[in-house]
N, CA, C and O atoms as CSV, one atom per row, in Angstrom:
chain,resi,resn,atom,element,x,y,z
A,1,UNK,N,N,-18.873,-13.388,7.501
A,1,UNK,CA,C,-18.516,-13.130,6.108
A,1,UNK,C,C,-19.315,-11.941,5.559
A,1,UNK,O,O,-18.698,-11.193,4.800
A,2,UNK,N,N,-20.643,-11.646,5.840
A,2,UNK,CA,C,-21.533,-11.199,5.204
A,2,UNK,C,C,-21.083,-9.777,5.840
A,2,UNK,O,O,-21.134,-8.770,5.133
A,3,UNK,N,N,-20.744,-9.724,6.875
A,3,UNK,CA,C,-20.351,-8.186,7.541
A,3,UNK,C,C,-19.361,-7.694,7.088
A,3,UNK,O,O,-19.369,-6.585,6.554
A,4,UNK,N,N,-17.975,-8.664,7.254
A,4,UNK,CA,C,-16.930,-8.566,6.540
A,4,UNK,C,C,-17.173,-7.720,5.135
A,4,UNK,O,O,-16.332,-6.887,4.796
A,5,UNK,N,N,-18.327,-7.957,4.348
A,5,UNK,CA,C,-18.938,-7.124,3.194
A,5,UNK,C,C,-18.797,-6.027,2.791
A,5,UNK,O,O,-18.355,-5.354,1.859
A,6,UNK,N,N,-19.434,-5.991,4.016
A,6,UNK,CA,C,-19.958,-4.840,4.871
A,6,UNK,C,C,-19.408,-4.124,4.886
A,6,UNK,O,O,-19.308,-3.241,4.034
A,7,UNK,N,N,-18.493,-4.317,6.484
A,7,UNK,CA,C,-17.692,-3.134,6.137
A,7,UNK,C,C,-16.742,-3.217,5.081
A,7,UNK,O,O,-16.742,-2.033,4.746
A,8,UNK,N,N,-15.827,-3.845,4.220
A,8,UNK,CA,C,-15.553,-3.916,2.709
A,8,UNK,C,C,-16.088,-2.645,2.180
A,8,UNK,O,O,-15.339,-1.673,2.080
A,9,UNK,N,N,-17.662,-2.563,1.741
A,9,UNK,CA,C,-18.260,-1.770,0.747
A,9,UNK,C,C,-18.226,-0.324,1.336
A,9,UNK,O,O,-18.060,0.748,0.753
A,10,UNK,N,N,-18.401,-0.558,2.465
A,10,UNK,CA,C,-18.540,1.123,3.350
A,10,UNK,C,C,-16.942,1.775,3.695
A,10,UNK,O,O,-16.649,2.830,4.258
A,11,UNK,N,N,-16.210,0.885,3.218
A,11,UNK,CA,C,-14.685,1.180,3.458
A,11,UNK,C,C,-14.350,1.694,1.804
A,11,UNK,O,O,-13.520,2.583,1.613
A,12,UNK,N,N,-14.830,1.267,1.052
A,12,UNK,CA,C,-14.810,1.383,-0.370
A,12,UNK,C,C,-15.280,2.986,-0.460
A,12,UNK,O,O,-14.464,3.879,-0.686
A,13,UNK,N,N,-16.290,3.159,-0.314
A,13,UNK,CA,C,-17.401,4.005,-0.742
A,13,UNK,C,C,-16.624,5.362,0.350
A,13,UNK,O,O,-16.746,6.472,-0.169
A,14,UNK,N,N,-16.079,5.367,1.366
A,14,UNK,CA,C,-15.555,6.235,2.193
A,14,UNK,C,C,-13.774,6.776,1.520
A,14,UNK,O,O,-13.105,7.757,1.845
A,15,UNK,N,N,-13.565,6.023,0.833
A,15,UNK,CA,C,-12.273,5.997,-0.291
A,15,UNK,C,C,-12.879,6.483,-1.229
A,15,UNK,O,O,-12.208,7.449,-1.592
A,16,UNK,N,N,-13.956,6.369,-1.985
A,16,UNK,CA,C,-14.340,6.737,-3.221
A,16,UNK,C,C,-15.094,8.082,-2.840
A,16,UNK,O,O,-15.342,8.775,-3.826
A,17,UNK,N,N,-15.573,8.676,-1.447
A,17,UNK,CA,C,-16.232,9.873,-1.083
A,17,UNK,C,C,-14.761,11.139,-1.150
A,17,UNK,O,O,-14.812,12.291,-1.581
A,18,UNK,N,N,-13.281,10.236,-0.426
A,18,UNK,CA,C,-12.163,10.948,0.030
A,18,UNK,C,C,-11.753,11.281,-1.265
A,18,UNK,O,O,-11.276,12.389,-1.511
A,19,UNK,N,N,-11.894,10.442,-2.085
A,19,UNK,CA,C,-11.272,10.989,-3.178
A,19,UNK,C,C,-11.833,12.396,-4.119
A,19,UNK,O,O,-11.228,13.379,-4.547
A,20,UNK,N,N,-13.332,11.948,-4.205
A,20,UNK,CA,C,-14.115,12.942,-4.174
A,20,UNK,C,C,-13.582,14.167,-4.084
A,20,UNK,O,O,-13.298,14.973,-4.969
A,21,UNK,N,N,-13.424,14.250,-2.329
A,21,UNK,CA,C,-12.806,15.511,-1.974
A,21,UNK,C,C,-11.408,15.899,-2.565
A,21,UNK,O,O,-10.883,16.993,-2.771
A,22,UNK,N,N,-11.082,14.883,-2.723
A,22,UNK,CA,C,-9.413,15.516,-2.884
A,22,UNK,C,C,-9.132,15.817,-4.288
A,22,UNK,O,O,-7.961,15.939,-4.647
A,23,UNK,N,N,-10.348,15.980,-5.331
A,23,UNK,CA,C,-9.932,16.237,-6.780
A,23,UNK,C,C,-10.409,18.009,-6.344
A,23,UNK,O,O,-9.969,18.911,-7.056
A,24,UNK,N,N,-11.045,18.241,-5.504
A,24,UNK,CA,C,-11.050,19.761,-5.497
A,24,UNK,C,C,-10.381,20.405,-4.425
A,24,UNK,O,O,-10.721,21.513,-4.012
A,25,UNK,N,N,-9.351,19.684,-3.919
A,25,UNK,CA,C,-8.651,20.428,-3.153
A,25,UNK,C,C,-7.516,21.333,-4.385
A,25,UNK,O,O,-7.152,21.039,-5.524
A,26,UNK,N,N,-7.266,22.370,-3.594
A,26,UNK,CA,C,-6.218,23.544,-4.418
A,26,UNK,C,C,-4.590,22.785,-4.767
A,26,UNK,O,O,-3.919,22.989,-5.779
A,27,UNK,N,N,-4.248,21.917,-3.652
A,27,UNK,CA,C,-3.086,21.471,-3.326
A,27,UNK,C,C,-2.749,20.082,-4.327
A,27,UNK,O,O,-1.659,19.560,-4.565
A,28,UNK,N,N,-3.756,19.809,-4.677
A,28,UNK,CA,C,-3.794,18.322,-5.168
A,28,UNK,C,C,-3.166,18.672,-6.264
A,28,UNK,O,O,-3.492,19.677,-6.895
A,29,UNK,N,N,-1.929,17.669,-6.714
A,29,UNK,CA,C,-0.949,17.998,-8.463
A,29,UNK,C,C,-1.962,17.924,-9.043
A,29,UNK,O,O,-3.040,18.014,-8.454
A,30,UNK,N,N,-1.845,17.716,-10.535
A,30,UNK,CA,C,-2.029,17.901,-11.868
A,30,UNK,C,C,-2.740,16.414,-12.283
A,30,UNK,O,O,-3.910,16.048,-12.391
A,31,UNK,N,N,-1.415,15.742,-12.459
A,31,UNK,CA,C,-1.978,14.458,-12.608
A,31,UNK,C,C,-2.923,13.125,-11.085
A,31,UNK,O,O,-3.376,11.983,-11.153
A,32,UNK,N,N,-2.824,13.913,-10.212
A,32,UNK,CA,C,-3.877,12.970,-9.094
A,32,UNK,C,C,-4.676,13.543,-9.372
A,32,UNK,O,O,-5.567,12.709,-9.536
A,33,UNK,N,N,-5.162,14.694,-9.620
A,33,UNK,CA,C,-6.506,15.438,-9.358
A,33,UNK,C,C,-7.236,14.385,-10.451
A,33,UNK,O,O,-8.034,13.544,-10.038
A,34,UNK,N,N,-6.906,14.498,-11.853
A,34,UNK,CA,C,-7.209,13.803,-13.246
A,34,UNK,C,C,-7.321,12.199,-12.606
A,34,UNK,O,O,-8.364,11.606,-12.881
A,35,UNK,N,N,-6.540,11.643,-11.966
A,35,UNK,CA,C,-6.338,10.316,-12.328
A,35,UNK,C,C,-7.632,10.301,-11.186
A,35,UNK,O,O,-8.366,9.353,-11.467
A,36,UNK,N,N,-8.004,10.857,-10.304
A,36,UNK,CA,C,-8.947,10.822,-8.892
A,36,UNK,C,C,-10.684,11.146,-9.567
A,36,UNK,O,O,-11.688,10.462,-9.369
A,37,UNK,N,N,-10.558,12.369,-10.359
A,37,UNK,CA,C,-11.017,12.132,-10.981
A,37,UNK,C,C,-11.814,11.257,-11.829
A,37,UNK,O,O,-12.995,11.048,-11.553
A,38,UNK,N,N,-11.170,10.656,-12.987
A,38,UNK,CA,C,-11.574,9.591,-13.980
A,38,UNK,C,C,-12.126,8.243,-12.412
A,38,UNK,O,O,-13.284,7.826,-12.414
A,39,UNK,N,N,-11.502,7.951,-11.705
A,39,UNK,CA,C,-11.475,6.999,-10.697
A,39,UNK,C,C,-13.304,7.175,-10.366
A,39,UNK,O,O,-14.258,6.457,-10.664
A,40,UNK,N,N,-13.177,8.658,-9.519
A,40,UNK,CA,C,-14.522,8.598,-9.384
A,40,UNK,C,C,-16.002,9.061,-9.926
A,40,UNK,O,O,-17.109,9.123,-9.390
A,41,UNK,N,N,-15.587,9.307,-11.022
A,41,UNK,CA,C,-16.484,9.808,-12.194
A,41,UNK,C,C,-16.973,8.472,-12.701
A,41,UNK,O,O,-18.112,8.221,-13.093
A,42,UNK,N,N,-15.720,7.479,-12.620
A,42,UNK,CA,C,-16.735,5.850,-13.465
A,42,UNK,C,C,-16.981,5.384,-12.267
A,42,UNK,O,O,-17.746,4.429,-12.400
A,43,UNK,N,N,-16.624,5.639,-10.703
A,43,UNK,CA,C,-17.247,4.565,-9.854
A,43,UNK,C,C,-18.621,5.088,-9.217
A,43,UNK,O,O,-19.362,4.467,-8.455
A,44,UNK,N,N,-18.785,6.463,-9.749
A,44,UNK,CA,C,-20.498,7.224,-9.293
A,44,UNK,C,C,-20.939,7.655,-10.374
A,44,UNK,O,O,-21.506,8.741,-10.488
A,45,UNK,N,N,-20.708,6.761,-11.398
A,45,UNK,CA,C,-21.470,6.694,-12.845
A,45,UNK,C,C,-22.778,5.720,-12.731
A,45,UNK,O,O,-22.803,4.611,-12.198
A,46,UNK,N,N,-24.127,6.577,-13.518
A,46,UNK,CA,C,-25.237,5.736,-13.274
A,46,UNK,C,C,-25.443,4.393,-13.998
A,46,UNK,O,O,-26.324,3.567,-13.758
A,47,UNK,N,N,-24.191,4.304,-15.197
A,47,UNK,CA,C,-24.018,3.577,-15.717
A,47,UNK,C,C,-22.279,2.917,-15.865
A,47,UNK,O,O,-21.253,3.595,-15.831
A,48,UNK,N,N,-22.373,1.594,-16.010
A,48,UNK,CA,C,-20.891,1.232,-15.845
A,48,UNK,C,C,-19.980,0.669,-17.446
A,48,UNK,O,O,-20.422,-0.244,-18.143
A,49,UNK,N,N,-19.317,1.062,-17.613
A,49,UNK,CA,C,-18.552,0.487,-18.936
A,49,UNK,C,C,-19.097,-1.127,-19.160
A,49,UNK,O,O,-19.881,-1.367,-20.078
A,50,UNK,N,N,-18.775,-1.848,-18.549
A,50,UNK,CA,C,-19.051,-3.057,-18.985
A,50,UNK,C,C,-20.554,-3.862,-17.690
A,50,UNK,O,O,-20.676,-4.386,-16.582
A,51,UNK,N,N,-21.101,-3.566,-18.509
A,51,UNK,CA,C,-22.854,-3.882,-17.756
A,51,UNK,C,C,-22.922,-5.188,-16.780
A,51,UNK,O,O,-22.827,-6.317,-17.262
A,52,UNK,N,N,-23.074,-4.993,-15.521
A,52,UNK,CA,C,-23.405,-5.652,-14.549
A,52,UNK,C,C,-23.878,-6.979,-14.780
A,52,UNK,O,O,-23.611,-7.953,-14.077
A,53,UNK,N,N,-24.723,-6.965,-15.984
A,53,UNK,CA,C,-25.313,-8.594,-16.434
A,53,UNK,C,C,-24.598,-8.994,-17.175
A,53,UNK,O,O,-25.211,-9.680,-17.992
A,54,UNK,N,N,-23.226,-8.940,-17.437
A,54,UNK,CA,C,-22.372,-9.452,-17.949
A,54,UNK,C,C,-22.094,-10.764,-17.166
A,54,UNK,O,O,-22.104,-10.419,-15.984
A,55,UNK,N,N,-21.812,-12.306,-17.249
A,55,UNK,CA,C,-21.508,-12.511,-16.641
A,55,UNK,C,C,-19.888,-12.895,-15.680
A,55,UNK,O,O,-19.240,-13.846,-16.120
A,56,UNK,N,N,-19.487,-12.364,-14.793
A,56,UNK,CA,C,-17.878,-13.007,-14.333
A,56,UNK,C,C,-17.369,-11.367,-14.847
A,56,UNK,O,O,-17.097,-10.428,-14.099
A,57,UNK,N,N,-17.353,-11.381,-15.909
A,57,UNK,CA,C,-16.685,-9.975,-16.595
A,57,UNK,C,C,-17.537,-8.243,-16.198
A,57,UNK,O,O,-16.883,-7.234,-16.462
A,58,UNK,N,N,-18.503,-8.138,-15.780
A,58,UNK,CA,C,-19.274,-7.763,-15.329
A,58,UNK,C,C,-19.054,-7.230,-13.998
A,58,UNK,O,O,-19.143,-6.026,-13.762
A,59,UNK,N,N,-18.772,-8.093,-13.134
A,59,UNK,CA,C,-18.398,-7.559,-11.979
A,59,UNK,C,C,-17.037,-7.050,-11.495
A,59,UNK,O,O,-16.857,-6.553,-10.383
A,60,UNK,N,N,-16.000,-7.237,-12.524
A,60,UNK,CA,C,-14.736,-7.322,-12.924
A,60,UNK,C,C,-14.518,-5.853,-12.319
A,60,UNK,O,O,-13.867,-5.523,-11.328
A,61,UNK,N,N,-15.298,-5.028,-13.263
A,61,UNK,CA,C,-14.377,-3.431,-12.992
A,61,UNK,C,C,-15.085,-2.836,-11.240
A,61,UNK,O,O,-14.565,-1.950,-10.562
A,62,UNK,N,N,-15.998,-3.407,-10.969
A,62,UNK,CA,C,-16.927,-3.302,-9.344
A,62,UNK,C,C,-15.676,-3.776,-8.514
A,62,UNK,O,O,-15.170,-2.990,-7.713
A,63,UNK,N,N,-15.125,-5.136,-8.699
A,63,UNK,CA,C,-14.423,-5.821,-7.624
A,63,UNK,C,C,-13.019,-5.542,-7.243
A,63,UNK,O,O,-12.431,-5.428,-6.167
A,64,UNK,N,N,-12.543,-5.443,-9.006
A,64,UNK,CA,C,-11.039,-5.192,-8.858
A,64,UNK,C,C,-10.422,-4.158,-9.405
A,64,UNK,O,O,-9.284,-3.904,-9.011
A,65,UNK,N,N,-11.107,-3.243,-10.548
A,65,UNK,CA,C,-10.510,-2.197,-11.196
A,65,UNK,C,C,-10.677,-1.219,-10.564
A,65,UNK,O,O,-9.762,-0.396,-10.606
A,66,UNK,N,N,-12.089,-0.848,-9.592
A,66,UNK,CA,C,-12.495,0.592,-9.628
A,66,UNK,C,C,-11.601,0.729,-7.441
A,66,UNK,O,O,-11.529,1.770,-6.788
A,67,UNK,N,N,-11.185,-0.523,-7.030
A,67,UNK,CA,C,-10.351,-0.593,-6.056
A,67,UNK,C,C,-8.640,-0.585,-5.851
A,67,UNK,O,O,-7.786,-0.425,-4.979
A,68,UNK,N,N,-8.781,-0.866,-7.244
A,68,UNK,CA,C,-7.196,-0.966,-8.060
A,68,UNK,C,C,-6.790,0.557,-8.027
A,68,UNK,O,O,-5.989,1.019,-7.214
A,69,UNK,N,N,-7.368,1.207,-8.904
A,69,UNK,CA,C,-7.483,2.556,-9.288
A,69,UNK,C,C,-7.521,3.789,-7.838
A,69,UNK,O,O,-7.053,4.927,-7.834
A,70,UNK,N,N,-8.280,3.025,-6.662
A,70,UNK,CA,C,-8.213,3.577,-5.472
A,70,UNK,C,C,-6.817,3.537,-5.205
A,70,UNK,O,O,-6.127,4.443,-5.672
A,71,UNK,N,N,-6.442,2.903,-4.731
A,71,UNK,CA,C,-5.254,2.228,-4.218
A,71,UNK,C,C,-3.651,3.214,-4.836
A,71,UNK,O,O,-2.634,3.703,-4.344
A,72,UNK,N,N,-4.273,3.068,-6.123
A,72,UNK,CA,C,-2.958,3.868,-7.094
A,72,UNK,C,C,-3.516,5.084,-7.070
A,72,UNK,O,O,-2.873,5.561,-8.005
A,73,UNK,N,N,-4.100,5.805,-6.782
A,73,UNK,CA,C,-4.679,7.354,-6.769
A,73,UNK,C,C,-4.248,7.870,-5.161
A,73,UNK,O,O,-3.829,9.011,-4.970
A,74,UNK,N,N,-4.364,7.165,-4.374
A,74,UNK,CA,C,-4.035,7.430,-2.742
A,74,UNK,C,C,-2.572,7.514,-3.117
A,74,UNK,O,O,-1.956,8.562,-2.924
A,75,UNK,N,N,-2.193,6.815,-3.464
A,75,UNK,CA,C,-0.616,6.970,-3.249
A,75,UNK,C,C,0.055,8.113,-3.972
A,75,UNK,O,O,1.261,8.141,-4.216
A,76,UNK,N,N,-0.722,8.955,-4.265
A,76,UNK,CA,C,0.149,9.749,-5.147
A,76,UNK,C,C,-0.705,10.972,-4.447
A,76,UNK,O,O,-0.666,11.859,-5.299
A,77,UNK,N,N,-1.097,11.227,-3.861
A,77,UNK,CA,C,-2.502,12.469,-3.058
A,77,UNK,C,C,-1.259,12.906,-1.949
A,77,UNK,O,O,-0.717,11.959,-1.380
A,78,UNK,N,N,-0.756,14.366,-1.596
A,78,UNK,CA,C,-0.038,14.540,-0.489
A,78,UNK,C,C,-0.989,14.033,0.571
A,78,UNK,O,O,-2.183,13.768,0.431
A,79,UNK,N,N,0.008,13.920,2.020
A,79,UNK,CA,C,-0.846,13.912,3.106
A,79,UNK,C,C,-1.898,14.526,3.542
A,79,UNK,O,O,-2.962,13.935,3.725
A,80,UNK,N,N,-1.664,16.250,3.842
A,80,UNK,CA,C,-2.036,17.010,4.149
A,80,UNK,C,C,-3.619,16.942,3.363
A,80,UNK,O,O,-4.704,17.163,3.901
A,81,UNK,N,N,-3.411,16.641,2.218
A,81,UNK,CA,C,-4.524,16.632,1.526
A,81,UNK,C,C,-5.473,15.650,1.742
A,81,UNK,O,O,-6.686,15.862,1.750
A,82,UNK,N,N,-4.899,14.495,1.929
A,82,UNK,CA,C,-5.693,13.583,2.271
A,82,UNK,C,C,-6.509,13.417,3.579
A,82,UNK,O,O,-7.625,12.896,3.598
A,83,UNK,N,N,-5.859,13.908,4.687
A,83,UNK,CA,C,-6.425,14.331,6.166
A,83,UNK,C,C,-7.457,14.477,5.910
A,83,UNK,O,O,-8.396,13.727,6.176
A,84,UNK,N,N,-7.484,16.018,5.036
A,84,UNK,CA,C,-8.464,17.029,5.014
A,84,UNK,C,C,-9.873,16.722,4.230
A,84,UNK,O,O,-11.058,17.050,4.307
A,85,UNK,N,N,-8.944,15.820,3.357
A,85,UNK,CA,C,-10.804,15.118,2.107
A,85,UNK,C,C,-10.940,14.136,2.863
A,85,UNK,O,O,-12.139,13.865,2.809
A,86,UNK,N,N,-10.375,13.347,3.623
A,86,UNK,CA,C,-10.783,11.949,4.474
A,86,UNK,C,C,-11.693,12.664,5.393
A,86,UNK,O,O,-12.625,11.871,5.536
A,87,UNK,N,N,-12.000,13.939,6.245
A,87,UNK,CA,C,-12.674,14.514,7.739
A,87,UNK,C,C,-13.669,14.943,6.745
A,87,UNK,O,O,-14.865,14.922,7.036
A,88,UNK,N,N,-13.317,15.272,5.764
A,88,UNK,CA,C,-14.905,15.913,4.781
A,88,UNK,C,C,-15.747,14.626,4.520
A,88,UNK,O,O,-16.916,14.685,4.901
A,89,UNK,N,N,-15.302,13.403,3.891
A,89,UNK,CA,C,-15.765,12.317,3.347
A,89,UNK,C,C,-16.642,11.813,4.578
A,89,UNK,O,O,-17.729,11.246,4.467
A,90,UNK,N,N,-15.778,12.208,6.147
A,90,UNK,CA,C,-16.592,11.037,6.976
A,90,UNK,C,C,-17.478,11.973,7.762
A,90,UNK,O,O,-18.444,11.580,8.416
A,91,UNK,N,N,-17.055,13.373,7.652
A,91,UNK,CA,C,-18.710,14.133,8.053
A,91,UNK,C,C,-20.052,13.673,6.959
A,91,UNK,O,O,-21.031,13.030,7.337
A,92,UNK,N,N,-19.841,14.144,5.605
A,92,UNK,CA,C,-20.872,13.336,4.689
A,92,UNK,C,C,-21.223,11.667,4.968
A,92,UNK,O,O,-22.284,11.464,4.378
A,93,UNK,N,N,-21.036,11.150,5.236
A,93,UNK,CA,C,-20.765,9.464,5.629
A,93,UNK,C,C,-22.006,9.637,6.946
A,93,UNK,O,O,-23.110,9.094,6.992
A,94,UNK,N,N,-21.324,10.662,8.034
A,94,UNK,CA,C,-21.877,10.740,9.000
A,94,UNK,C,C,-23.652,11.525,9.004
A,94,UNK,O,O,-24.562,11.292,9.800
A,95,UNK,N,N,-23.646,12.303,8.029
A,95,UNK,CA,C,-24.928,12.996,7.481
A,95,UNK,C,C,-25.576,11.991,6.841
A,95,UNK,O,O,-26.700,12.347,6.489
A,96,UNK,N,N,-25.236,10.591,6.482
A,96,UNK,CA,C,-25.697,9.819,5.941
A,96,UNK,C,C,-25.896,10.185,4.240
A,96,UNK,O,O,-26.433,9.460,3.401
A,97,UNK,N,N,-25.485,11.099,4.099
A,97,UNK,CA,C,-25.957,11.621,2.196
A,97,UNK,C,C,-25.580,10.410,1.914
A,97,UNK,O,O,-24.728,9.634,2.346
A,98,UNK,N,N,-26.904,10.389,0.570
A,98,UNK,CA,C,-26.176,9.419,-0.742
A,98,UNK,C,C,-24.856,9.823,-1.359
A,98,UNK,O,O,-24.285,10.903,-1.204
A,99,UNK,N,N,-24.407,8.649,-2.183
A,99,UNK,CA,C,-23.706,9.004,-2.898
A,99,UNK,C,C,-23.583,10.195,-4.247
A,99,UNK,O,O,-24.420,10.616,-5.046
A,100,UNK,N,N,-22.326,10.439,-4.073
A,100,UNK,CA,C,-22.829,11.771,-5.398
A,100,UNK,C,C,-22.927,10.746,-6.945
A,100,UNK,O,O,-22.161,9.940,-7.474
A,101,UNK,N,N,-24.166,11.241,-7.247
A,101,UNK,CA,C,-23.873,10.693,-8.944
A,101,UNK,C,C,-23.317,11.665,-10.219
A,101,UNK,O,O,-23.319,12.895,-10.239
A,102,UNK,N,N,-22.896,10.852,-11.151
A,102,UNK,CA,C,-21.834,12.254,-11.806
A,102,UNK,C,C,-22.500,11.357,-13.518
A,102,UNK,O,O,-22.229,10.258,-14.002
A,103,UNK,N,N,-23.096,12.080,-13.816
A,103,UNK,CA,C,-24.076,11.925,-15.147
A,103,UNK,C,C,-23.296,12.218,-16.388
A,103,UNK,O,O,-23.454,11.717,-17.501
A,104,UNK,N,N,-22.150,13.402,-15.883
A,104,UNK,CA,C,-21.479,13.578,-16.960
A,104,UNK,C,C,-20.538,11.820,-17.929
A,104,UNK,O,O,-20.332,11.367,-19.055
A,105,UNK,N,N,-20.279,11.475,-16.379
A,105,UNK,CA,C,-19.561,10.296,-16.605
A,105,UNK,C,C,-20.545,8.903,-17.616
A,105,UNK,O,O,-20.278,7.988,-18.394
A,106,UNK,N,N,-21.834,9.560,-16.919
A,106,UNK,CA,C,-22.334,8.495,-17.642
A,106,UNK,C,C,-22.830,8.461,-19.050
A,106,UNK,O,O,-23.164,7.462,-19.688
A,107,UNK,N,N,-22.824,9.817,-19.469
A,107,UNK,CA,C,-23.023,10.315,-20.927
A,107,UNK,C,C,-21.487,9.648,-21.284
A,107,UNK,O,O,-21.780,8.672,-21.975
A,108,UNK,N,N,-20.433,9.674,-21.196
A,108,UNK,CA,C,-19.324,9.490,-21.642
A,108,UNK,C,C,-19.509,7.686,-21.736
A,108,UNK,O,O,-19.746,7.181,-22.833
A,109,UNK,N,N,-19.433,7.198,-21.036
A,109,UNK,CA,C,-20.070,5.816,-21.147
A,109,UNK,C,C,-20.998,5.380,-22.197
A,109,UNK,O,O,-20.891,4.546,-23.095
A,110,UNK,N,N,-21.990,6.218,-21.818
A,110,UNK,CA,C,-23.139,5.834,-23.059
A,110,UNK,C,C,-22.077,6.117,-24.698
A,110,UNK,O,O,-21.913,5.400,-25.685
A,111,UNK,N,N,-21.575,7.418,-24.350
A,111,UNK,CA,C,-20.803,7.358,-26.015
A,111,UNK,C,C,-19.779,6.963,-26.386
A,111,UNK,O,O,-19.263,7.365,-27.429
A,112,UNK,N,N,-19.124,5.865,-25.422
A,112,UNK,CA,C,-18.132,4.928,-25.571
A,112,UNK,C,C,-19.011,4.081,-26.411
A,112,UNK,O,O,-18.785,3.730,-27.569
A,113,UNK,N,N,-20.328,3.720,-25.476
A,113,UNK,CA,C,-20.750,2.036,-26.206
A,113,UNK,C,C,-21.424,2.777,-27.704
A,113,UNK,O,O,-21.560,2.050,-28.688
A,114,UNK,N,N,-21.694,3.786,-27.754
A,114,UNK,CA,C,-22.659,4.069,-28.970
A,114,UNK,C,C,-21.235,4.240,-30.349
A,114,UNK,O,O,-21.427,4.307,-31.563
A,115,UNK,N,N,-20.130,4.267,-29.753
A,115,UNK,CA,C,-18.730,4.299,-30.695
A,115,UNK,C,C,-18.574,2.911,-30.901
A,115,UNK,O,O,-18.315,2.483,-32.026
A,116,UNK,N,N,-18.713,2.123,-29.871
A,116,UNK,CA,C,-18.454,0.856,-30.344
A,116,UNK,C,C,-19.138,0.425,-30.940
A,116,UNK,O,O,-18.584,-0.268,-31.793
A,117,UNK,N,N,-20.799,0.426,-31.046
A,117,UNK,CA,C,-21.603,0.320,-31.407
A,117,UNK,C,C,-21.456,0.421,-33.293
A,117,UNK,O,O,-21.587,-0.264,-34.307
A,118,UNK,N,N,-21.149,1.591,-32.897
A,118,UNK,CA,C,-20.515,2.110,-34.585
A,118,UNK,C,C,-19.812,1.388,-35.445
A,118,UNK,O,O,-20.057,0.853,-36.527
A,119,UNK,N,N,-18.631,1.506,-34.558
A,119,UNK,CA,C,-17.770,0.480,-35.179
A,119,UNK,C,C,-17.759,-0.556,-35.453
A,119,UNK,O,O,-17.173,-0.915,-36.474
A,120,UNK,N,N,-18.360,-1.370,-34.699
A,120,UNK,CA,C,-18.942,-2.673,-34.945
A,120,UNK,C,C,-19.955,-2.869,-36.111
A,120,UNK,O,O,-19.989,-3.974,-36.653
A,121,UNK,N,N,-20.777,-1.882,-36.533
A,121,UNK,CA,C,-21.753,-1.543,-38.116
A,121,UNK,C,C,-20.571,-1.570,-38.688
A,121,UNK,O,O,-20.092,-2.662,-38.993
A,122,UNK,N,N,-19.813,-0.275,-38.964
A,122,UNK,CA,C,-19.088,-0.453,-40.174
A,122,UNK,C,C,-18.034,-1.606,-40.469
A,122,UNK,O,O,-17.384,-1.690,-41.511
A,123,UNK,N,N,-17.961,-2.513,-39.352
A,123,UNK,CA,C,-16.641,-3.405,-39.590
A,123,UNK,C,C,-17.085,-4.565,-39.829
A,123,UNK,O,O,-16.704,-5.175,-40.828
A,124,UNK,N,N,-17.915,-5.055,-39.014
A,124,UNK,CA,C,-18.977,-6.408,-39.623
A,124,UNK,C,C,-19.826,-6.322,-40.160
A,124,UNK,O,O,-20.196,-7.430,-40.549
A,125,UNK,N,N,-20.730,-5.194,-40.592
A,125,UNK,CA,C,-22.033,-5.570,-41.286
A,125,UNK,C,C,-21.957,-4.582,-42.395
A,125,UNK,O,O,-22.843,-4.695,-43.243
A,126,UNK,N,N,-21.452,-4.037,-42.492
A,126,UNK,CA,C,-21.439,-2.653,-43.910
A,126,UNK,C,C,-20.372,-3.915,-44.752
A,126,UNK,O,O,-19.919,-3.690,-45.875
């Protein structure tokens, strides 16, 4: 079970590297590049929309959204393109690099919750 994980997470993370590649390929449309994008900007965000110590709800966008979002982003990536960011993803894989982190994403996060944050002053407590 515990390997099964395993490879799970490293099968994940090799999808979330391919995609990577394939928002800067030249060939990639309009709307995959964007949707591949947003995909992996919140899944190599240092921070996550809905906080890990949440409980049940928390692990929600980890387990099923940010694999969901894989799934529907591949299918719309030409082939050709995908070959080519899949042999990039698994040389990096193979160099062992960390993952890329994307900070921009996580400023955007932070000023989601600091909007809600807001809103929540002026609607219940003002």
């Amino acid at each position: 079970m515990l390997e099964a994980l395993k490879r799970w997470a490293r099968e994940l993370k090799s999808q979330l590297l391919t995609l990577w590649f394939c928002r800067g390929h030249p060939d990639m449309p309009l709307l995959a590049k964007l949707s591949a994008g947003l995909i992996v900007a919140y899944a190599f965000s240092p921070i996550d929309l809905i906080p890990d110590f949440i409980p049940v709800i928390g692990y929600l966008d980890d387990l099923i959204l940010v694999p969901l979002g894989i799934y529907l982003v591949l299918r719309t990536i030409p082939q050709h393109v995908l070959v080519t960011s899949r042999q990039q993803a698994d040389r990096w894989m193979q160099e062992r690099r960390g993952k890329p982190k994307n900070y921009l994403a996580a400023i955007a996060v932070i000023g989601i919750w600091l909007a809600f944050a807001c809103w929540i002053w002026r609607v219940w407590i003002s």
